[in-house]
N, C-alpha and C positions, 0 to 999 in steps of 0.2 A: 504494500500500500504506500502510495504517495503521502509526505507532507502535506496536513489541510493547511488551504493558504486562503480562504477565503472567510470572511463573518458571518456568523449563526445568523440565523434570519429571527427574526421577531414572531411570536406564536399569539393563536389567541388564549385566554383565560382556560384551563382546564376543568373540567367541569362541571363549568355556565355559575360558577361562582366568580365572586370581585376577586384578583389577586390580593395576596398581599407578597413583600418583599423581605430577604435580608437587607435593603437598605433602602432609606425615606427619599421619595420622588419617580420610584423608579423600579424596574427588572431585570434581568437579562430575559426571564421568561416570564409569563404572568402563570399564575400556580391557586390550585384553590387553598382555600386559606386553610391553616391547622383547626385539625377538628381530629374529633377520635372516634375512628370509625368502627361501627358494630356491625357482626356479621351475624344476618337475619333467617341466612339458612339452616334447614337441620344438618347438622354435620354426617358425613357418611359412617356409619359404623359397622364395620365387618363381621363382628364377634356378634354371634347368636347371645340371648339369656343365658343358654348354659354354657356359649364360649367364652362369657365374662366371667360365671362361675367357676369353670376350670381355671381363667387367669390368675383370677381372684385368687383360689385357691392353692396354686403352683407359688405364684411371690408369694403366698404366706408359709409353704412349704418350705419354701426358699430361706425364709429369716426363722425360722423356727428349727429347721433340722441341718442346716446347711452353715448359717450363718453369715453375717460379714465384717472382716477385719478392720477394727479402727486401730491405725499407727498413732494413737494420738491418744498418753495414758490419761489429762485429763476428762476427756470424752468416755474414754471406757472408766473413770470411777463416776460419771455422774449416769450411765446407763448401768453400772452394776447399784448402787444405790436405787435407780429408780424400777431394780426389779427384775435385767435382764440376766441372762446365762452366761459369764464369762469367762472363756479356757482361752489363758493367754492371751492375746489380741482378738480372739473372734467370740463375738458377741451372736447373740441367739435369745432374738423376744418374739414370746407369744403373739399368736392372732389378736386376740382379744384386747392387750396392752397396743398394739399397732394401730389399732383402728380407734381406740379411745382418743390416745394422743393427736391424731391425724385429723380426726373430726375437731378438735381444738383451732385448726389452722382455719383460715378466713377464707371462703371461695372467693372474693373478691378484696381488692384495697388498691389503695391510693401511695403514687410516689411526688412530693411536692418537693419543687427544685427551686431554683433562691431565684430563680421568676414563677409566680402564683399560677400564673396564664398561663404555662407551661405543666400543670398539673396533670399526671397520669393514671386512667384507674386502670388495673388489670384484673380482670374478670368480670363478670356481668357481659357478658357478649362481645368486650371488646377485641378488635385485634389491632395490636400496635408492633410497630416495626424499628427497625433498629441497625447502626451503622455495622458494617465488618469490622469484626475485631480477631485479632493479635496475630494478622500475617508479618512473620519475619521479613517479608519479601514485599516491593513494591515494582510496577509497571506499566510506566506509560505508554502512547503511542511516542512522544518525543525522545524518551529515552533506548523506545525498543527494544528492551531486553527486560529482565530480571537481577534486581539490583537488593541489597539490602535497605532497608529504611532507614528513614532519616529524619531527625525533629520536626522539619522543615516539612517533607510528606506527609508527617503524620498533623500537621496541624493543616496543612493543606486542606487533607481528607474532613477533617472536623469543620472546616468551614463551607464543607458540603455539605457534611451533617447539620449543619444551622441552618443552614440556607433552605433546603430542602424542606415544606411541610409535611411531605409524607412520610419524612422519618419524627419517628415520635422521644426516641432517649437514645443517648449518646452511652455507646458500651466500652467496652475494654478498647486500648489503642487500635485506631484502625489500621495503623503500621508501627510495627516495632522499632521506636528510633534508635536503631542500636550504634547510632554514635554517640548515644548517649549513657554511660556507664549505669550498669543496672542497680546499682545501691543509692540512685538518686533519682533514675530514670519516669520513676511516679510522679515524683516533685515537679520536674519539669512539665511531665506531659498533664496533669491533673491540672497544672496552672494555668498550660493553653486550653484545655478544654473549659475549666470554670470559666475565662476570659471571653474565647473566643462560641460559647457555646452558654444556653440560660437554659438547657432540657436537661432529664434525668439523670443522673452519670452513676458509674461503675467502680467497684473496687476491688482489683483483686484479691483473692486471701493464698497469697503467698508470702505467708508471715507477717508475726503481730505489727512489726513498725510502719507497714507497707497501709495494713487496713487503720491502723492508729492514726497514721498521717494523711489518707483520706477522707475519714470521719472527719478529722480537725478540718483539713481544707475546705471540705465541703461545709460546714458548720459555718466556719466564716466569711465563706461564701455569700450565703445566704443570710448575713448579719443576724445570726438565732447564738441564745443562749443555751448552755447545756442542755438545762430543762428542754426547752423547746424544741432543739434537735432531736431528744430521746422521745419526745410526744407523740410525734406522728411517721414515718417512714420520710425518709430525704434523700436517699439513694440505693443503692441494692449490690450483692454480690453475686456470683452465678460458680459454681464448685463444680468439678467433675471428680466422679468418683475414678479408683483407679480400676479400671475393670481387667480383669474379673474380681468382682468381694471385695472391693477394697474401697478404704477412706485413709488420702496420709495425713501428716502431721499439722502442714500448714494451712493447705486447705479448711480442716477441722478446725483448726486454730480461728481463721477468721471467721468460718461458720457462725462459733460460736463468740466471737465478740460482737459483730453485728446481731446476733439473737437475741443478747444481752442488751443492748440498745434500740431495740425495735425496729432496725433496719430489713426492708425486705433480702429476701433469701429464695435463691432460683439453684435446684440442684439438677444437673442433669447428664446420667452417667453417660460416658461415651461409649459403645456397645454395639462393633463394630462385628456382624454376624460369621462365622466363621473364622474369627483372627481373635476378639476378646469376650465374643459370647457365642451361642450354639448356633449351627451354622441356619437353621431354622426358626422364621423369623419369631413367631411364637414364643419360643425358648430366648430368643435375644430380648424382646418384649418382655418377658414374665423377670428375668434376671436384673434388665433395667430399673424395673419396676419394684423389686426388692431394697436392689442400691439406693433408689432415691427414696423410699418412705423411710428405709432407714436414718438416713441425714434430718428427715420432716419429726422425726418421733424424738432424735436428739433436743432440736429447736426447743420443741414445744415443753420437753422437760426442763428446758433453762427457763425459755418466758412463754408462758399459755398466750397463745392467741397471738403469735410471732405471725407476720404474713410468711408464706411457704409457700414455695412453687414449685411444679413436678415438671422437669424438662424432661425430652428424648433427641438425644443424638443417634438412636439405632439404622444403621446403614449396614451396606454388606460389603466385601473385599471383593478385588478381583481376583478367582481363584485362582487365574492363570498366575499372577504376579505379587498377590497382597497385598496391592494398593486399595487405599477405599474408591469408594463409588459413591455418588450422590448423586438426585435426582432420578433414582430407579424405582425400578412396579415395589419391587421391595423396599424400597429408603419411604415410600407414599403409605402402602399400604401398613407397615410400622408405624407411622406417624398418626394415620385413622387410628390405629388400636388403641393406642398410649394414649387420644385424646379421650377417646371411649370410655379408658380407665382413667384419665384423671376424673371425670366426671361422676363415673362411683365413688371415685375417694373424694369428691366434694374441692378440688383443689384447682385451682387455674393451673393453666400448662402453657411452655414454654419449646416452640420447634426454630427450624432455622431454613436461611435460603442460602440453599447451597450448592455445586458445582464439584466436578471433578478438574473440566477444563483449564486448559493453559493462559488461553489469550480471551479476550473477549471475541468471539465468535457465535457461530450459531450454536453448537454443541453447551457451550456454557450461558445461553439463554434457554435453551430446551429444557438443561438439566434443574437451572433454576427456577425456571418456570414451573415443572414440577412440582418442586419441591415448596416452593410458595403455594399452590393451590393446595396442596397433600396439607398445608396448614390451616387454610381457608375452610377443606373440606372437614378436619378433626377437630374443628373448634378450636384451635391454639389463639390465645392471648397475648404471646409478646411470640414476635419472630425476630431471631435474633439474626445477623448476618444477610440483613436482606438486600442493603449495595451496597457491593465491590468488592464482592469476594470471587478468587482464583486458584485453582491448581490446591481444591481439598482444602483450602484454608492456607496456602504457605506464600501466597501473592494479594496482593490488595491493588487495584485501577483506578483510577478516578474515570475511566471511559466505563468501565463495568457497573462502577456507582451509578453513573448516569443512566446508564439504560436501563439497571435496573428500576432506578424512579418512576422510569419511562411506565414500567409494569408496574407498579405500586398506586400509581395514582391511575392508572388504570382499575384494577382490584380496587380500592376505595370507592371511586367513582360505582363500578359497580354494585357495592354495599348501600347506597344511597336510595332508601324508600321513594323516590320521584318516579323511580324509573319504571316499578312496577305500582303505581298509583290508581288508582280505577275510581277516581271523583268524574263529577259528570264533567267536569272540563278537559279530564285526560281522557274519557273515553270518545268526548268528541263527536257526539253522532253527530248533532245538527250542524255539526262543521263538513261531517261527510256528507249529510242531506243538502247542502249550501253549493257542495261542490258537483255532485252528483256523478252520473259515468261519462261527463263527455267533460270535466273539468281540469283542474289542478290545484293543488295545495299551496302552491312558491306564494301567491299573491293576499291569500283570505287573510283575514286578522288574525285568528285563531294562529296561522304560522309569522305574523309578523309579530305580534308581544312575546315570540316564546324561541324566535331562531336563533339567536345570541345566545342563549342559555340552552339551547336541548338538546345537544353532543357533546360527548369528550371530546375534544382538541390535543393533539398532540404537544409536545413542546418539543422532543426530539424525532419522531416518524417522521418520514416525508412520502407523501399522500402521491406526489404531480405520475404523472406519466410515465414511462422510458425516456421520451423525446425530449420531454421537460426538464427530468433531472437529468439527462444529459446535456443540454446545454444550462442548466446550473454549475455541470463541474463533477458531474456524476462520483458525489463525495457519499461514501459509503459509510454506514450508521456510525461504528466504531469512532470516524474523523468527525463525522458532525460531535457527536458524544466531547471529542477533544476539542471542539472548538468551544464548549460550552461551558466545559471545564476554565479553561482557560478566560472564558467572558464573565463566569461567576468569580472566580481571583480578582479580578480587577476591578470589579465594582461591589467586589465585599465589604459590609460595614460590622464589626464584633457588636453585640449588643450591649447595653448603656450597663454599666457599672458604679457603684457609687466609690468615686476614686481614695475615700480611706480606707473602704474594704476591699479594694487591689491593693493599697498598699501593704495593708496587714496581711494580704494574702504573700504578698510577696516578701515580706519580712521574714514569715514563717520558713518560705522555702530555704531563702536565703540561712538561717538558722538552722535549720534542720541538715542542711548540704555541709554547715559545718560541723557539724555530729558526726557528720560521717552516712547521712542517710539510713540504709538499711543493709543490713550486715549480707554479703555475699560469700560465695565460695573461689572465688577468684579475682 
């Protein structure tokens, strides 16, 4: 592919809502405004009555006779106090004790971020979506390759993430600036993201100083007092178990300090069919599904009524080679099940958009596209990874972010009650009686109060012809995607901060970086 050398063209409103902007006066695209979109369908559910009875029963089989190891002794003395069966690091609790605790957790709650208007609920029918996070690897078209990340990339990517209304919270780095040494590397990136970003954010729990020192930033972020931070949910973490059976040290670790602060808590084992769970999907399901209520039953033993979410990462390998797969009948058809079952255990869930692909192409739209419906269809609540992920998670785009938006506000748009409206003004008759068989629609009122407003509008597709978009420049999606990248950079604006709590924020970092940050192994 060519250098794009030509400017994005101007779109209309997508839609048939008023834009609004990352920055006052103005676009690069016009975009429907942020809103939090709920999906109104019934979700697909594969599993009969008794196929949920077998699930049900298998993960309880699972933590009951099998067990799973927590590397983290105090987690295993506050699960042996509250009753479980402990031999050495593997823990083993009843059905009964399972399902007590778990019903403690909230089906739905709220994440409020130090902008109000930016408040998130996850559960109650919503589904909300969210930036790629923690590719080593980043890949432009201008770079054309595969490079490591960079401070600079990753705030890049975050100011996509802002921009963008149909992403709703900002997740783990959406590229890993590893020029930047990892025992301070939060500090830096948590600063561009509170700065350059006013939605939800993430903390990883890789050890206490790392989740210590996001709590704090975040907190002052938000100019909230202790009290206040602890009141209501302010940010979240998302843990992967080590699969198979397993919870390690730091992970648990921050588990449970956010538990202890009322921070939401998304667990979601990785349970990669054939490679870390049973090569049938079923069995990957049921074992997933173990690992995570396990972590939900910890929670709720620290603080009743902790919000707790149930992720699934279950995908399959390729036999041939061992690599994962994403976006497959199987990566879909897991994803229905696991929603199926979060919805017996009463718990909102947590899926992701994902890819196996290398570059932004057709393959890693297929795959993703997938993989975001397979959410839409199990009822998932927060979809993690939904632009700009590559190559299984080890590359981040800013052309793949784009297109993916492309499909997200698509999906939204679709979730939108207008469209299936059946008031006597949508059904129209006397507008079809007006026109009759020898008419047209272009001209009646009925189509002029409502043509601005009653399609989606692309901001990246382009609609024209062969003929058309060949004497445009016959600039292929990926290049437009980069020119747009590049037209949101330039007319980016961070949102408003009140400048002594940047300063304080930045004080802190500054302080903390001379601690020494967070303790590494190299």
């Amino acid at each position: 592919m060519t250098e794009p050398n030509s400017k994005p063209q101007r779109r209309r409103r997508s839609g048939g809502r008023a834009g609004n902007s990352a920055r006052r006066g103005g676009a690069v695209i016009d975009q429907a405004p942020w809103r939090l979109p709920k999906n109104h369908d019934r979700p697909t559910e594969p599993l009969s009555p008794e196929g949920v009875a077998r699930m049900h029963d298998a993960t309880m089989r699972i933590l009951e006779d099998i067990g799973i190891e927590f590397l983290n002794p105090e987690a295993l003395e506050i699960l042996r106090k509250a009753g479980c069966t402990i031999h050495g690091e593997n823990v083993r609790m009843g059905r009964d004790m399972v399902m007590e605790y778990v019903a403690m957790a909230p089906g739905s709650f709220t994440i409020t971020p130090r902008n109000p208007d930016r408040t998130i609920t996850l559960g109650d029918g919503h589904i909300l979506f969210g930036n790629v996070s923690s590719p080593p690897n980043y890949w432009d078209m201008e770079i054309g390759r595969k490079v490591p990340g960079t401070r600079e990339q990753c705030a890049n990517l975050l100011k996509l993430t802002q921009y963008f209304n149909c992403i709703h919270f900002a997740g783990g780095y959406p590229v890993e600036p590893v020029d930047i040494h990892a025992s301070v590397r939060h500090l830096d990136v948590l600063f561009d993201k509170l700065t350059l970003c006013d939605k939800a954010v993430h903390a990883y729990s890789l050890g206490p100083e790392r989740v210590e020192d996001v709590m704090e930033m975040v907190r002052i972020a938000g100019g909230l007092s202790h009290e206040e931070f602890d009141a209501t949910p302010r940010m979240y973490t998302n843990i992967n178990s080590t699969s198979p059976l397993k919870h390690d040290w730091p992970m648990m670790d921050g588990w449970m300090r956010l538990a202890r602060r009322g921070q939401a808590l998304v667990v979601t084992p990785f349970t990669l069919a054939g490679a870390m769970a049973p090569v049938t999907m079923a069995g990957a399901v049921a074992q997933s599904l173990a690992e995570g209520l396990a972590a939900v039953v910890l929670a709720q033993i620290i603080n009743p009524g902790v919000p707790c979410m149930i992720g699934t990462f279950t995908s399959n390998v390729d036999m041939k080679t061992g690599a994962p797969a994403f976006g497959t009948p199987e990566y879909m058809r897991s994803t229905q099940m696991t929603g199926q079952m979060a919805r017996f255990y009463g718990l909102p869930m947590r899926s992701s958009g994902v890819c196996a692909a290398n570059v932004p192409d057709g393959q890693a739209m297929w795959e993703t596209e997938h993989s975001l419906w397979a959410a839409v269809q199990s009822g998932t609540n927060m979809v993690y990874h939904a632009a700009g992920w590559l190559e299984g998670g080890l590359i981040a785009s800013p052309e793949k972010f784009i297109m993916d938006c492309e499909v997200l506000a698509q999906i939204q748009r679709y979730m939108e009650p207008e469209i299936w409206d059946t008031s006597d003004a949508s059904l129209a008759v006397d507008t079809i009686a007006e026109v009759g068989p020898n008419g047209h629609f272009f001209g009646v009122q009925h189509t002029q109060d409502r043509y601005t407003t009653a399609f989606w509008q692309p901001a990246l597709s382009d609609w024209k012809n062969y003929e058309a978009w060949e004497a445009a420049g016959s600039i292929w999606t990926p290049e437009r995607a980069h020119l747009l990248y590049k037209a949101i950079l330039n007319e980016f604006e961070a949102p408003p901060m009140d400048i002594a709590i940047r300063e304080e924020l930045a004080d802190f970092v500054t302080r903390r970086k001379a601690e020494g940050g967070a303790p590494t192994d190299f």
